[in-house]
C-alpha positions as CSV (number, residue, x, y, z in Angstrom):
1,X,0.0,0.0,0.0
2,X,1.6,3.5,-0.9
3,X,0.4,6.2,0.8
4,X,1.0,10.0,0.5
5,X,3.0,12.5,2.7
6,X,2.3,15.8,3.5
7,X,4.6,18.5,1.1
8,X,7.0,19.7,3.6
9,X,7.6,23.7,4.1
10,X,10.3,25.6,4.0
11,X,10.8,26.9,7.1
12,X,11.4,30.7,7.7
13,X,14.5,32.2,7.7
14,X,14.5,32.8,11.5
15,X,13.9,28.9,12.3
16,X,16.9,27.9,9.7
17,X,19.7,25.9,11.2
18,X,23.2,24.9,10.2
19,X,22.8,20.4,10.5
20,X,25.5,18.3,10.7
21,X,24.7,14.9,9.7
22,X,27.2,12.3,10.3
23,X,26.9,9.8,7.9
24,X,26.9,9.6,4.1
25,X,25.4,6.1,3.8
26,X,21.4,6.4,2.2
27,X,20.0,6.9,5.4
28,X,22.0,10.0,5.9
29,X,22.2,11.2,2.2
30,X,18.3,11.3,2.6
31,X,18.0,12.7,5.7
32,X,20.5,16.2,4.2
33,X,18.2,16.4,1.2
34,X,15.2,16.8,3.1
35,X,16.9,19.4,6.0
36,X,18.3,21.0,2.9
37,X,14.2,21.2,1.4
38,X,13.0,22.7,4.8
39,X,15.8,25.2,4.0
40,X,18.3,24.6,6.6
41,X,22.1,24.6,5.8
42,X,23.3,20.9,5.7
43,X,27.2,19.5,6.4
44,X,27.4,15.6,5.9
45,X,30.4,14.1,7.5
46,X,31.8,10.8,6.3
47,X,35.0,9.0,6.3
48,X,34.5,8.0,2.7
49,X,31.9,9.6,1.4
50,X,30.4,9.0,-2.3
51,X,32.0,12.1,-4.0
52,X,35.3,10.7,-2.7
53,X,37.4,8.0,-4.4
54,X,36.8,4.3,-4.6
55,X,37.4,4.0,-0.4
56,X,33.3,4.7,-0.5
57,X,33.6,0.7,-1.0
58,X,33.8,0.8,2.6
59,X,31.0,2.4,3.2
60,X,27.7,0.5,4.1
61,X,25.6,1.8,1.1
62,X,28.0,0.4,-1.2
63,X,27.3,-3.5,-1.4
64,X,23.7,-3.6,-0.8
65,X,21.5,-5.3,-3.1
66,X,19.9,-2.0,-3.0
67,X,15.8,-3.2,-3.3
68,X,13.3,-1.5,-2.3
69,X,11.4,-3.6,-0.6
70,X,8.0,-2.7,0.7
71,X,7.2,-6.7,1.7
72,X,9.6,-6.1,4.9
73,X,6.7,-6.2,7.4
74,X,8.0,-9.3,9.0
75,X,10.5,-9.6,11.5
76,X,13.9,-11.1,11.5
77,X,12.9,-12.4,15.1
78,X,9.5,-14.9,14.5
79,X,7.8,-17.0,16.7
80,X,9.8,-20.3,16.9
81,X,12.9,-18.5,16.1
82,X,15.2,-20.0,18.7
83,X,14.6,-23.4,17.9
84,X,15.4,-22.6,14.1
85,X,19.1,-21.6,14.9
86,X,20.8,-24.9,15.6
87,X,19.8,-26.2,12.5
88,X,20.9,-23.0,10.5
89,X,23.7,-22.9,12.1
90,X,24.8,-26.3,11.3
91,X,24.1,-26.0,7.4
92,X,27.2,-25.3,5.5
93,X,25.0,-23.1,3.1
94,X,22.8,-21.9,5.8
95,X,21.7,-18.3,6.3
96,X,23.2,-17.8,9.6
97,X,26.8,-17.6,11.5
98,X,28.2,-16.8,14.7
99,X,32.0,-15.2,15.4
100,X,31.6,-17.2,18.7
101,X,34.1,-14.8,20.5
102,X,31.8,-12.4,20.2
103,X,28.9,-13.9,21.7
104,X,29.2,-12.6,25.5
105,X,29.1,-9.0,24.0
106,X,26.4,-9.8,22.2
107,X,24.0,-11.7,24.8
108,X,22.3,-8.4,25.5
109,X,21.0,-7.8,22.0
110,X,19.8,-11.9,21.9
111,X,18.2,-11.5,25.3
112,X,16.2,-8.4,23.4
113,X,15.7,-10.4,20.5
114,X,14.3,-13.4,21.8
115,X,11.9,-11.5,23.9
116,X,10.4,-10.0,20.6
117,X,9.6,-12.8,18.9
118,X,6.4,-13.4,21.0
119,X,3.1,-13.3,19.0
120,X,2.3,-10.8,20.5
121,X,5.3,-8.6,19.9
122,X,5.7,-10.1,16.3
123,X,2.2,-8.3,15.4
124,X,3.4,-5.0,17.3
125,X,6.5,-5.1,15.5
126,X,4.8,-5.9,12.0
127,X,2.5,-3.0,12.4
128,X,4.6,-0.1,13.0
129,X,7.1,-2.2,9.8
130,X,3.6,-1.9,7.9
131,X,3.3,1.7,8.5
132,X,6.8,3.0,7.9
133,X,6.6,0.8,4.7
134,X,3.2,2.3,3.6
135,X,4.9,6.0,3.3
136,X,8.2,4.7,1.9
137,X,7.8,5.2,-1.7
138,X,6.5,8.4,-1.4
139,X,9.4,9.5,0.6
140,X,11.5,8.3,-2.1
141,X,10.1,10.1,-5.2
142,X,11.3,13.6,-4.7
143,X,14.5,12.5,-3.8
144,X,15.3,10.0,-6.7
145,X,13.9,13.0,-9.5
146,X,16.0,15.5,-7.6
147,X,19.3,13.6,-7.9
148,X,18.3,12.4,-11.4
149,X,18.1,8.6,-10.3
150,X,14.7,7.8,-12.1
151,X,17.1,6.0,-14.4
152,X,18.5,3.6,-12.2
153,X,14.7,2.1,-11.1
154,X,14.3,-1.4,-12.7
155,X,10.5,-2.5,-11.8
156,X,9.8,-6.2,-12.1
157,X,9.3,-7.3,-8.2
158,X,10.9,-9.2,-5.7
159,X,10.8,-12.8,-6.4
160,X,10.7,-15.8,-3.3
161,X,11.1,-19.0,-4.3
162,X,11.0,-22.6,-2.2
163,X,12.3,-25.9,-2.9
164,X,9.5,-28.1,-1.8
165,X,5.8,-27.7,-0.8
166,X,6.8,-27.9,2.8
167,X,9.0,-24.9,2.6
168,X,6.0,-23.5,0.5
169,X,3.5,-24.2,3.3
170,X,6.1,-23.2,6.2
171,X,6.7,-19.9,4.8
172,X,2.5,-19.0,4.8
173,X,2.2,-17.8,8.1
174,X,4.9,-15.3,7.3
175,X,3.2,-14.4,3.5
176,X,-0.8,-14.4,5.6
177,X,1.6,-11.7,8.1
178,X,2.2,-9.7,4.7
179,X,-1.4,-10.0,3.6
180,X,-2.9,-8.7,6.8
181,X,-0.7,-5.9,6.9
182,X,-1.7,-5.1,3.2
183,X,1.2,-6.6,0.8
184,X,0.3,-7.4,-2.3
185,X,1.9,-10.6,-3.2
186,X,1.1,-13.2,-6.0
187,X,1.4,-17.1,-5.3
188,X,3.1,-18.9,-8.4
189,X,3.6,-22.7,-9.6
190,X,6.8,-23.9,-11.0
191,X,5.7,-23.2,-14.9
192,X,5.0,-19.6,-13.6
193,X,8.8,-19.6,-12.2
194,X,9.7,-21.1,-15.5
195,X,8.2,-18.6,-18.0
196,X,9.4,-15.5,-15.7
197,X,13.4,-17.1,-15.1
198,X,14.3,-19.7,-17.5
199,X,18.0,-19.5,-16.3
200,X,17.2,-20.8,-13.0
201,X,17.9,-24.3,-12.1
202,X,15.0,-26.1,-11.6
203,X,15.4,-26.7,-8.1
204,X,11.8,-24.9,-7.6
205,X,8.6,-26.2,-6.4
206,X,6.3,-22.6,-6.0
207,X,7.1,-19.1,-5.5
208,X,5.9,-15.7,-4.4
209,X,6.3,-12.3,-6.1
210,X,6.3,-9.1,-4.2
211,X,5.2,-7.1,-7.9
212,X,5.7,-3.3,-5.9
213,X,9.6,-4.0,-5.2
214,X,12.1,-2.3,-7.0
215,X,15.4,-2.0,-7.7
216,X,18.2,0.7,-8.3
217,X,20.9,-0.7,-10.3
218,X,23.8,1.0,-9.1
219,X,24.0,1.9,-4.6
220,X,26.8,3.7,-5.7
221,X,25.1,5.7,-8.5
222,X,22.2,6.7,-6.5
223,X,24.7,7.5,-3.2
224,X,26.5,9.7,-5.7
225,X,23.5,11.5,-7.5
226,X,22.2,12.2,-4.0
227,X,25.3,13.7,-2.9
228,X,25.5,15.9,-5.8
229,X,21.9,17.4,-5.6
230,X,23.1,18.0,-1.7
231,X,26.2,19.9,-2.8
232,X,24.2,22.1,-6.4
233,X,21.7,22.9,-3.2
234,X,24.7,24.6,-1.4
235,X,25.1,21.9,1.3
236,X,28.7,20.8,1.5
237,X,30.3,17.2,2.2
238,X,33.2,16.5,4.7
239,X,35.8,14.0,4.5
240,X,36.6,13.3,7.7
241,X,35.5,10.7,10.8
242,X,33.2,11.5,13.6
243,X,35.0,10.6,16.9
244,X,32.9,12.5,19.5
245,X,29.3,14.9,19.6
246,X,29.5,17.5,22.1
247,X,26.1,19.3,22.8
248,X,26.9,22.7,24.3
249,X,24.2,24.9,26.0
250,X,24.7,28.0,24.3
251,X,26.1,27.7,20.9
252,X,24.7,24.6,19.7
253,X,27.0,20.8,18.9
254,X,30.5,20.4,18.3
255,X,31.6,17.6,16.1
256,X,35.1,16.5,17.0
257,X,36.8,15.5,13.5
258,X,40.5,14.5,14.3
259,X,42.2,18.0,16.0
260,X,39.4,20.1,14.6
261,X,35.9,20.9,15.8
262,X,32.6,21.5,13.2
263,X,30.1,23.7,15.3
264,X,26.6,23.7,13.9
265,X,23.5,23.8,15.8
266,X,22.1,20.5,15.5
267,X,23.6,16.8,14.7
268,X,22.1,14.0,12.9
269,X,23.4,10.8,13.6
270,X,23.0,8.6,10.6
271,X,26.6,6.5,11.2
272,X,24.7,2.9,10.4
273,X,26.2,0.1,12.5
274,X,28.6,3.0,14.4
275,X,26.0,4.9,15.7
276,X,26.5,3.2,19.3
277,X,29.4,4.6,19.9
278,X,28.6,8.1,19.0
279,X,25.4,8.1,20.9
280,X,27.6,6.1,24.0
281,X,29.4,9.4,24.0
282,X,26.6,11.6,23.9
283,X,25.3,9.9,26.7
284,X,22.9,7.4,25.7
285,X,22.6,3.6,25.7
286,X,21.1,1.8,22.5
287,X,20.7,-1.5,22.4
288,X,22.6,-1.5,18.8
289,X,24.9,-4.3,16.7
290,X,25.8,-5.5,13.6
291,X,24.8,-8.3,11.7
292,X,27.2,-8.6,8.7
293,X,26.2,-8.9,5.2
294,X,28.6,-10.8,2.6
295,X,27.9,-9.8,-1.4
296,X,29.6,-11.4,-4.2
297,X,29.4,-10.4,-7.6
298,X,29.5,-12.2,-11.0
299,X,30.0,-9.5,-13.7
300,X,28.8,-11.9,-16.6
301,X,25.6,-13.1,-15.2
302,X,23.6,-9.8,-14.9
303,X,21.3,-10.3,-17.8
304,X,20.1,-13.9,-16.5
305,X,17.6,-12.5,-14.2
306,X,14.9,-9.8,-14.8
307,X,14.3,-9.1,-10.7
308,X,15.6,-10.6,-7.5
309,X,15.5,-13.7,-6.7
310,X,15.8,-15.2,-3.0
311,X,15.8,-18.8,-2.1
312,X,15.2,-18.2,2.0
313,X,16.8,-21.6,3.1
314,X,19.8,-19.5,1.8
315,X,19.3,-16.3,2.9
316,X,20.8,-14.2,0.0
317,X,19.5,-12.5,-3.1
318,X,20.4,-12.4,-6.8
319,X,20.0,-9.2,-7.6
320,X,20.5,-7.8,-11.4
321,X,21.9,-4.7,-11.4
322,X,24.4,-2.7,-13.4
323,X,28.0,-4.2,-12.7
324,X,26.7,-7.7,-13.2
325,X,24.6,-9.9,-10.6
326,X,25.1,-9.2,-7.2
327,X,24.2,-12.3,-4.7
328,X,24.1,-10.6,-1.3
329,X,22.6,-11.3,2.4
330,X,23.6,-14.0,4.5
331,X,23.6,-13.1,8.6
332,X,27.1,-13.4,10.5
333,X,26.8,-12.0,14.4
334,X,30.2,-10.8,15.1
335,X,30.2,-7.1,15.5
336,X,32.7,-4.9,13.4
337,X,36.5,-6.0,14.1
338,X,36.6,-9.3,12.8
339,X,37.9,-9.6,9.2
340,X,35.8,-10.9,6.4
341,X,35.4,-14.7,6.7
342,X,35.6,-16.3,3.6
343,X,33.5,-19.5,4.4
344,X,30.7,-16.9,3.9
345,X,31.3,-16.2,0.1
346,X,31.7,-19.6,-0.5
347,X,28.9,-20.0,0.4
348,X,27.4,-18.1,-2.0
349,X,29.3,-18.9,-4.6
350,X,28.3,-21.7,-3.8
351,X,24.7,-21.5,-3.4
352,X,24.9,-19.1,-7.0
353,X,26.6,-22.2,-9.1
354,X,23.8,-24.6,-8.0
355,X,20.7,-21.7,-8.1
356,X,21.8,-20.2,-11.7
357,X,24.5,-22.4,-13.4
358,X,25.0,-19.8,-16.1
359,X,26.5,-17.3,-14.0
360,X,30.3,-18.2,-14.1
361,X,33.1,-17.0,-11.6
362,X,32.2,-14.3,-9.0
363,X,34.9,-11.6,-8.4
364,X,34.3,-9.1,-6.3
365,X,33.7,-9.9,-2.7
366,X,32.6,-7.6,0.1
367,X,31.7,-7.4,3.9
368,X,29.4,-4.3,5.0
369,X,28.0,-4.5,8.7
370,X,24.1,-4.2,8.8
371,X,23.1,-1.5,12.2
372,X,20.2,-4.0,13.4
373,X,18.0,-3.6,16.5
374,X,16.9,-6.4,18.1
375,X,13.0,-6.1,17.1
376,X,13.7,-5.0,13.4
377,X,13.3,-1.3,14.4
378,X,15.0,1.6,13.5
379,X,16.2,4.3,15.9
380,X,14.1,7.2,14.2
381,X,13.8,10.3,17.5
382,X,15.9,12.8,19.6
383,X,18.4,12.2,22.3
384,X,17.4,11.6,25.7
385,X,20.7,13.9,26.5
386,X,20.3,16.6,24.1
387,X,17.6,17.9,22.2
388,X,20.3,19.3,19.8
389,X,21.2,15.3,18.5
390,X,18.8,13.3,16.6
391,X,19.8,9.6,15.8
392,X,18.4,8.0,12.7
393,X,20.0,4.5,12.5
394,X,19.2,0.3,12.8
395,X,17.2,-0.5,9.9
396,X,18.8,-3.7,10.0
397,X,17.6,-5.4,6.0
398,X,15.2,-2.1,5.4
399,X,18.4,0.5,5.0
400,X,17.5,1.3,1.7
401,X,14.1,0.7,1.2
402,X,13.5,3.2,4.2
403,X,16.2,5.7,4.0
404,X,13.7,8.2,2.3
405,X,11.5,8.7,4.9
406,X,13.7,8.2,7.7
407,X,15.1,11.5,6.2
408,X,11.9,13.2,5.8
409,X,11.0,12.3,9.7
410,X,14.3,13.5,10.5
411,X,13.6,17.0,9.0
412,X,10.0,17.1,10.7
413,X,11.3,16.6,14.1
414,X,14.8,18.8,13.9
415,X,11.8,21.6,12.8
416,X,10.2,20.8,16.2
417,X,6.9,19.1,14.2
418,X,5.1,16.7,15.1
419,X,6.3,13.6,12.7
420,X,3.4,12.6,10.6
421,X,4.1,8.6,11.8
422,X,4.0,8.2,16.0
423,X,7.6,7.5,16.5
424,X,7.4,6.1,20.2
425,X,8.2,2.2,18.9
426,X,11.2,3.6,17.5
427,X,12.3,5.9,20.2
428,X,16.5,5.5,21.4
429,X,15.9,4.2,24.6
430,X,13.2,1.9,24.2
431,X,15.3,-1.2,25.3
């Protein structure tokens, strides 16, 4: 379902501000172009950001299979989730892994997410998903026309596909979630499957296509073409890394970037999976980590699919887009520090050989660190410390797909508005 927003105002000159939004991943890109549309004057700080060279690799935006994906109503944490972890932990060419030395820091964030997998909390959760997802597009239009991205859009849906009518029938109580919560969705046999993908292996039994998902072809492209609108709007973009926010009483927040200070009056904190440690020094506790996302790309095979594809026993999609096919997902708890594990893309270069045979050797291989709450949330609302910081970070698999109107959100409540969407599930200190 798309629903309409509100046209924002500019504000008047009196109420302008000088923002400083750290972070030039989508969610931050967005969140500048719509501060820069209520008129105030926007800095975005980034240690590689997308005007820069080919370091903006690093950065999160970078390897995502960049779909927009307004199916995402469901949870990552379901009912029944914990006793589905053994067994996906134990498959070679499962969806899940563990950096086990990591686990005692991360028994917080499991505690949290095993407590929202209830029913109860599963249909809470899906709601407020359903309602942020319901505006998304919309949030996205003035932004893609103003950075000249309509080119990049490649409609077709978001195909799901299962193995065997068991996984078919397990995978309903999810799709009826979708269907309550207004997702359109149609159910397809394996000639369906066929006639849409003939490259695919036959290794399908039925399938399910999403038909309002999207794609962009190129995260990098669209990063850029953001950036640049910011920048012809007279907002400027800082190299530079964010190692401390500093609200001050009188003259606004200082942002500490190596031995030099950018004062501005208010800070956006759109730093993905490193948010934690800014808002830690700002003095406030989220319940934030990582759960890090593997791609692999095969730069012959991008014309064998017309949309993505995901098999969820494997947990990664085949995305076309303009480099070649991207496969990328896959779940690996083990916070930030540990190097990329290369078990991981075998496995999908595995999992890519058997799925679509055609699509020869992958090259490129990457490692980008989804910010993920523990109920699938995002942190959209103001500082318990200072009203002068607002955090807009942990959309977890929805980065992309809700970047747009976490930046228009963003721009209401830096204005002092009241945000069009109740923002209390998503609120900092809700765990």
């Amino acid at each position: 379902m798309n629903r309409p927003l509100p046209a924002l105002q500019p504000l008047p000159d009196a109420e302008r501000r000088h923002v400083a939004v750290v972070g030039a991943g989508l969610v931050g890109l967005c969140s500048a172009l719509w501060l820069q549309r209520m008129g105030h004057r926007v800095t975005v700080i980034d240690p590689a950001p997308p005007l820069g060279d080919a370091s903006y690799r690093q950065a999160c935006s970078y390897g995502n299979a960049c779909t927009f994906a307004p199916h995402g109503v469901v949870p990552v944490a379901m009912p029944g989730v914990i006793w589905r972890v053994p067994g996906m932990l134990l498959n070679p060419l499962g969806p899940l892994a563990i950096v086990w030395r990591y686990l005692p820091h991360l028994a917080p964030w499991l505690s949290a997410f095993l407590a929202s997998s209830t029913k109860a909390e599963v249909e809470r959760i899906a709601t407020t998903l359903a309602t942020l997802l319901s505006h998304a597009d919309a949030a996205w239009q003035p932004l893609v026309t103003q950075a000249g991205a309509e080119r990049l859009k490649r409609h077709g849906g978001c195909l799901y596909l299962y193995k065997t009518e068991a996984q078919f029938q397990a995978a309903d109580a999810e799709n009826a979630l979708r269907e309550r919560h207004g997702v359109a969705m149609d159910r397809l046999s394996r000639a369906d499957i066929q006639s849409m993908e003939p490259n695919l292996a036959p290794l399908y039994h039925k399938g399910v296509l999403f038909g309002d998902a999207y794609v962009f072809s190129s995260p990098r492209q669209l990063a850029f073409g953001l950036a640049q609108a910011l920048v012809s709007g007279g907002g400027e973009v800082v190299s530079g890394e964010v190692s401390a926010i500093e609200p001050r009483d009188d003259d606004g927040v200082g942002l500490r970037i190596a031995d030099k200070a950018i004062l501005a009056d208010h800070a956006v904190v759109a730093a993905g999976a490193h948010s934690r440690k800014l808002a830690a020094a700002t003095g406030d506790r989220v319940l934030l980590d990582t759960e890090r996302g593997y791609h692999v790309l095969f730069p012959q095979a991008g014309n064998l699919l017309s949309r993505p594809v995901c098999y969820p026993e494997h947990g990664f999609y085949m995305v076309p887009m303009a480099d070649g096919l991207r496969a990328a997902g896959t779940v690996e708890l083990g916070g930030l520090a540990a190097p990329l594990n290369p078990k991981r893309t075998a496995m999908i270069r595995e999992g890519v050989r058997k799925l679509l045979p055609s699509a020869g050797e992958g090259s490129d291989e990457w490692l980008g660190f989804r910010p993920s709450m523990p109920d699938s949330l995002p942190v959209v609302g103001s500082s318990r410390c200072s009203p002068r910081v607002t955090y807009a970070f942990g959309h977890g698999h929805l980065g992309l797909t809700l970047a747009a109107l976490t930046g228009y959100l963003v721009s209401q409540l830096v204005a002092g508005q009241r945000p069009v969407i109740d923002l209390t599930p998503l609120r900092p200190d809700r765990f």
